[in-house]
C-alpha positions as CSV (number, residue, x, y, z in Angstrom):
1,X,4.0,20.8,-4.8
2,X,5.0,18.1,-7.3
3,X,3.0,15.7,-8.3
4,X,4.7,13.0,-6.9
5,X,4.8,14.8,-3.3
6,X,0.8,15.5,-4.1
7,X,0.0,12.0,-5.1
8,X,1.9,10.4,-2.1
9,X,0.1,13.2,0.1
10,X,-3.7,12.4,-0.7
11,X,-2.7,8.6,-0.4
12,X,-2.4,9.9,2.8
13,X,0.3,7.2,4.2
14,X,-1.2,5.8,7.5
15,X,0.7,2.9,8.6
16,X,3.9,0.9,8.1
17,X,6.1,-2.2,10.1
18,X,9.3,-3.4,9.2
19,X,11.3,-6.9,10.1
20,X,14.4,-8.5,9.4
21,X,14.9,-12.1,7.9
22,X,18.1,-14.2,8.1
23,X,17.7,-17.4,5.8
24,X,19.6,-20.7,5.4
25,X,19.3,-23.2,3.3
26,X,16.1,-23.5,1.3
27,X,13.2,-21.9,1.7
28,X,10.0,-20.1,0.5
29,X,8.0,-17.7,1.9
30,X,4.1,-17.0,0.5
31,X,2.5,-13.2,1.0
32,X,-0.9,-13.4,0.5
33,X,-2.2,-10.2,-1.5
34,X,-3.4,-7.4,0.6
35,X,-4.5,-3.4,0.7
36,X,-0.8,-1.4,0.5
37,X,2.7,-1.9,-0.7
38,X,5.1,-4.4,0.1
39,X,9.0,-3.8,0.4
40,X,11.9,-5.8,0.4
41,X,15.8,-4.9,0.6
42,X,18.7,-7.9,0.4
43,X,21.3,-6.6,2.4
44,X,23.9,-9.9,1.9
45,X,23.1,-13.3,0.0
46,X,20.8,-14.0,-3.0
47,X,17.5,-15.2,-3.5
48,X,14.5,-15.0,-5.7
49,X,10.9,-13.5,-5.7
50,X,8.1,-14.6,-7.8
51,X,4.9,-12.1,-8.3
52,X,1.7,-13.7,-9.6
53,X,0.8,-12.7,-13.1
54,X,4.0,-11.7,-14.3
55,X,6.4,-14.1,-16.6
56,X,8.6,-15.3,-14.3
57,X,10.7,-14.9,-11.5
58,X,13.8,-11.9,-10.3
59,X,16.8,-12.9,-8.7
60,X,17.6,-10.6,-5.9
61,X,21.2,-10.0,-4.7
62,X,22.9,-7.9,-2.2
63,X,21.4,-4.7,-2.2
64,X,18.5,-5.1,-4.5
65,X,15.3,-3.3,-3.3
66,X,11.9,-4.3,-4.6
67,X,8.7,-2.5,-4.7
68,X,5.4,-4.8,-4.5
69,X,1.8,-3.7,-5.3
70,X,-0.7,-5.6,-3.2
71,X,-3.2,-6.5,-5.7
72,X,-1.1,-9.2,-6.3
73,X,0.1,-12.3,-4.4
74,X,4.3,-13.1,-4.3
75,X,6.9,-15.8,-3.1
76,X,10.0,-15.1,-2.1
77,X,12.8,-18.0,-2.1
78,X,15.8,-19.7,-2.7
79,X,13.9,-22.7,-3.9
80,X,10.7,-22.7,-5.6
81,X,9.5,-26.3,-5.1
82,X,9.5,-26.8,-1.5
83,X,6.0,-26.4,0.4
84,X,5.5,-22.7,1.0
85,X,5.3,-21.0,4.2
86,X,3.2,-18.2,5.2
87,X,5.8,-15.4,5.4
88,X,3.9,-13.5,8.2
89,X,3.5,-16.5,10.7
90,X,7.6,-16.6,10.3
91,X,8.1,-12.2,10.3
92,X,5.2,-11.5,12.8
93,X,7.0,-14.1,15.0
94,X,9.5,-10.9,16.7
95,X,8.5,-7.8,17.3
96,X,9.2,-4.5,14.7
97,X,12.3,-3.6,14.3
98,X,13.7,-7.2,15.0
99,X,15.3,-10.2,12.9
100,X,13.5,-13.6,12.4
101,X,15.7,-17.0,11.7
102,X,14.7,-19.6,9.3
103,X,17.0,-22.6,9.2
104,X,19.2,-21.4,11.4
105,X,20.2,-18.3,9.4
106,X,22.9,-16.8,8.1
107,X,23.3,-16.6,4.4
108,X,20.2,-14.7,2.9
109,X,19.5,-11.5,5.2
110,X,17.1,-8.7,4.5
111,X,14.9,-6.1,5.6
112,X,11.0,-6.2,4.5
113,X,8.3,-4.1,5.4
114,X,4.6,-2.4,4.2
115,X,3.4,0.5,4.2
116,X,-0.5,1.1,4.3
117,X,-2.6,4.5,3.5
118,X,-5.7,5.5,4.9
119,X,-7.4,7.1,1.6
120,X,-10.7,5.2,0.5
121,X,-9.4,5.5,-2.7
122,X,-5.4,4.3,-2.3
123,X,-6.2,1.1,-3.8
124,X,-7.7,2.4,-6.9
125,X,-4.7,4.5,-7.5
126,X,-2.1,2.0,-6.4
127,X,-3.4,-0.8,-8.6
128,X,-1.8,1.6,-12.0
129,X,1.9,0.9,-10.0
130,X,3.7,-2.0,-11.8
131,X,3.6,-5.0,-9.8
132,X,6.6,-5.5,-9.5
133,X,9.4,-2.1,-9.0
134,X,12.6,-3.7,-9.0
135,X,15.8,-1.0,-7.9
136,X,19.3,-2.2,-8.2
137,X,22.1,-1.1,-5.5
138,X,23.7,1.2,-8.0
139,X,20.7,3.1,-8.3
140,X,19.6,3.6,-4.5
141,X,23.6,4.6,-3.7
142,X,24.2,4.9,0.7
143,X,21.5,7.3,1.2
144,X,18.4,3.7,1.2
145,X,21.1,1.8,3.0
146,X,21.7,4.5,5.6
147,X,17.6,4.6,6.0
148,X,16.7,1.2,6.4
149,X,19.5,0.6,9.2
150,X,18.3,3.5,11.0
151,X,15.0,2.3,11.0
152,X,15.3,-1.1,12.1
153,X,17.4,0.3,14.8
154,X,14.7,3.0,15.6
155,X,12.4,0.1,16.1
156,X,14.6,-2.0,17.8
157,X,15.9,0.6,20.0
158,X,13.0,3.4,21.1
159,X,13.6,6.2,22.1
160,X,12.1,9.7,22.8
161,X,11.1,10.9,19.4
162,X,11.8,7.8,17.6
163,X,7.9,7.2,16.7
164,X,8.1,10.2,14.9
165,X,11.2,9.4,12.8
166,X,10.7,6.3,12.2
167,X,7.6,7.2,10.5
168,X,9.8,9.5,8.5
169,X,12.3,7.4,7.7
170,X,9.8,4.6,6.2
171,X,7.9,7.6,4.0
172,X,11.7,8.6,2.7
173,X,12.5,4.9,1.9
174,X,9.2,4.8,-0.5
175,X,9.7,8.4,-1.9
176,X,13.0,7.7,-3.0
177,X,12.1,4.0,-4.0
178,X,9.6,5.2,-6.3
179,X,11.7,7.9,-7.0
180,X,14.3,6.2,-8.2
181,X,12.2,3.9,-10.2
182,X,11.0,7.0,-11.9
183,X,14.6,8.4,-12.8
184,X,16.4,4.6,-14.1
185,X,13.5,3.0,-15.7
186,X,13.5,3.0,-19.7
187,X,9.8,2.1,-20.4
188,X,6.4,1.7,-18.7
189,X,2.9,3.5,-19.0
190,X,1.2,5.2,-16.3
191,X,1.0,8.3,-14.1
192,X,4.6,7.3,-12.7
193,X,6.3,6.9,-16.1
194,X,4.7,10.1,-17.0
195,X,6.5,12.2,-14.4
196,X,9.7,12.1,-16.0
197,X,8.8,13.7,-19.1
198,X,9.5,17.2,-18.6
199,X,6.1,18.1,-20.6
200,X,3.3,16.0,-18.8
201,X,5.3,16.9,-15.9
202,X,4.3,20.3,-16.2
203,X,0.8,19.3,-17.1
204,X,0.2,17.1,-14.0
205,X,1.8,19.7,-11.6
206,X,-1.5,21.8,-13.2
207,X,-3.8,19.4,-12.3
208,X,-3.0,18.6,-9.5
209,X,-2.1,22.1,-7.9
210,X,-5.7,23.5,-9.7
211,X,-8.4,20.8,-10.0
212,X,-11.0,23.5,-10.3
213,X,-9.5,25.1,-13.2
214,X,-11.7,24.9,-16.1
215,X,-9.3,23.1,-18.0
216,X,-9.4,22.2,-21.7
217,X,-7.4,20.0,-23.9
218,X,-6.3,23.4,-25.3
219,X,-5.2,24.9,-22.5
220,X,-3.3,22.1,-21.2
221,X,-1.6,21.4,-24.7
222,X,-0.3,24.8,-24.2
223,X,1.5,24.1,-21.0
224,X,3.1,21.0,-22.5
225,X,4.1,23.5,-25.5
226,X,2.5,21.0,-28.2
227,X,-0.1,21.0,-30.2
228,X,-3.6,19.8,-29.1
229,X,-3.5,16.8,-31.2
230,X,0.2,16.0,-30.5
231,X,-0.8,16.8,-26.9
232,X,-3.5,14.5,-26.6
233,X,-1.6,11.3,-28.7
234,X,1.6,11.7,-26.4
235,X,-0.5,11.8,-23.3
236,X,-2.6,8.7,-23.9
237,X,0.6,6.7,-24.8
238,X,2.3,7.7,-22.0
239,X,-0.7,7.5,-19.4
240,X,-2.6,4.9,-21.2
241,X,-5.8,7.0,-20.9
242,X,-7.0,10.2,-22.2
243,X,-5.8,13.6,-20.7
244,X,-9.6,14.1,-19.9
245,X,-10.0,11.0,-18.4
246,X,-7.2,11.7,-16.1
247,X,-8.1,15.3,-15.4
248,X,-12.4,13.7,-14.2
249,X,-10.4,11.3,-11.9
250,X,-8.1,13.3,-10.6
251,X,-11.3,15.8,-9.6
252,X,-13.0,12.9,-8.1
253,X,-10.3,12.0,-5.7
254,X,-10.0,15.3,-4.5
255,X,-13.4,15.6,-4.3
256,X,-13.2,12.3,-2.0
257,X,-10.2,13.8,0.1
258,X,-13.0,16.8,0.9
259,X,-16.0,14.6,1.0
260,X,-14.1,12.1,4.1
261,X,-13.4,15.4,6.4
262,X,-16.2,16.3,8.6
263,X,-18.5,19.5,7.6
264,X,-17.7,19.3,4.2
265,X,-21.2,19.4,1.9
266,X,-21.2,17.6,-1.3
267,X,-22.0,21.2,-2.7
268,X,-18.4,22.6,-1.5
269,X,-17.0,19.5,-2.7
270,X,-18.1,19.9,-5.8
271,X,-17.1,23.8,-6.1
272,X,-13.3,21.9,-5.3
273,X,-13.4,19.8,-7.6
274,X,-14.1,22.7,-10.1
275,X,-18.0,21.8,-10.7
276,X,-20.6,24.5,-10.9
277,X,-23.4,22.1,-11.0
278,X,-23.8,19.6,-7.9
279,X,-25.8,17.4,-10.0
280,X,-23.1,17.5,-13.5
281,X,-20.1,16.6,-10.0
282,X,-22.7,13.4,-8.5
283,X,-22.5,11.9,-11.8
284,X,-19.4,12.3,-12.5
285,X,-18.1,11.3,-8.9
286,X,-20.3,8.4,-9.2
287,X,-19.1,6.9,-12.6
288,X,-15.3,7.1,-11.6
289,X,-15.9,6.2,-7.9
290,X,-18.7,3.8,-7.9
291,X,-21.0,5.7,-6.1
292,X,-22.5,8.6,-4.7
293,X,-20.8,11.4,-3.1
294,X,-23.4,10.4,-0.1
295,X,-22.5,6.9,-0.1
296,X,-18.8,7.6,-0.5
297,X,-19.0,10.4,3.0
């Protein structure tokens, strides 16, 4: 499995909802920061979201789709300095699937959504996504199109099966979003930055394929075909933290994939998570995690 496919996986995507907004005039709209990601999609008309802690605002046009991390609170609006309104009391107003009218409507319309995962530790990891992931329309071509109207018609319209794909449908919207983002962006550091170079690429798919491994910077040099010291410079640049660093965490949220499933001893989780000593793995699971493989289960 890729990493992105394995990442996505232990997240372990739970949950989602998406509405539709037509817009007149002006107005704002306030999200409160929350657990998850956020996604919008302008489908006609342009407007402007804001995210807090980053520089300044990004005008959105027809066809733009935006990624937002929930760590951080956002605005979205065609004027800035009217009194905000909270955007769920005006979505949550009509059911999934369905279209909410401010002002009337008609000349700002768009599709937003979340999407939620059930992992203890999906916050931790989502927290190293940017912000903001913005995705322009020649980048997401007809295939993000085609997906959101059929799953705002799935929810409008259910059917037999349609639970099933709609759930679908809203994992292929943030697989290719992120995807994308991946592919056209030109600088960034992080675990998603790092999948497009074809050497940590390769490195990752290790890691995460064979926790357990006794790796060494060595040994995982060798994969990327560089030197050890080469090997280890690239990495942190492109990361931002060392390829040992990585490797612990990525042990310890396997290790708490194992530990939330039922009948699973913190001995075997260890073993997993390639420790021979349960004592070495509780100390090392409690320094990345915050606390004890017995707390954590």
């Amino acid at each position: 499995m890729d990493p992105l496919s394995e990442i996505l996986r232990l997240l372990e995507p739970d949950s989602y909802g998406f509405r539709g907004l037509s817009a007149k005039g002006e107005w704002c709209l306030e999200f409160p920061e929350g657990p998850g990601l956020k996604c919008q999609v302008i489908q006609t008309g342009t407007c402007w979201v804001e995210v807090d802690g980053l520089d300044g605002p990004v005008q959105l046009e027809a066809g733009d789709l935006v990624l937002l991390s929930g760590q951080h609170a956002f605005r979205t609006y065609t004027n800035r300095t009217i009194l905000p309104r909270n955007a769920y009391d005006v979505l949550l107003s009509v059911p999934a699937g369905h279209t909410a009218v401010l002002n009337g409507g008609g000349h700002v319309l768009g599709v937003g959504g979340f999407f939620k995962f059930r992992a203890p530790y999906a916050e931790q990891m989502l927290s190293e996504l940017p912000p903001l992931i913005h995705i322009r329309p020649d980048a997401s071509g007809n295939m993000m199109r085609w997906a959101i109207e059929q799953l705002m018609s799935e929810l409008r319209h259910p059917v037999i099966g349609g639970e099933l794909l709609a759930t679908h449908l809203a994992q292929m919207l943030l697989i290719q979003g992120l995807r994308l983002h991946i592919i056209n962006s030109t600088q960034g550091v992080g675990w998603l930055y790092a999948l497009r170079d074809p050497r940590l690429h390769a490195v990752l798919s290790a890691i995460h394929k064979t926790p357990q491994i006794q790796w060494t910077l060595q040994s995982l040099a060798g994969i990327a075909g560089m030197s050890r010291t080469s090997f280890a410079a690239h990495f942190k640049a492109t990361i931002g933290e060392t390829c040992m660093n990585y490797l612990a965490k990525w042990r310890m949220t396997v290790a708490a994939r194992h530990l939330a499933k039922k009948g699973i001893s913190v001995g075997r989780a260890a073993e997993l998570a390639g420790y021979n000593s349960e004592s070495a793995f509780s100390a090392a699971f409690k320094r990345v995690m915050g606390q004890s493989p017995s707390d954590f289960r």
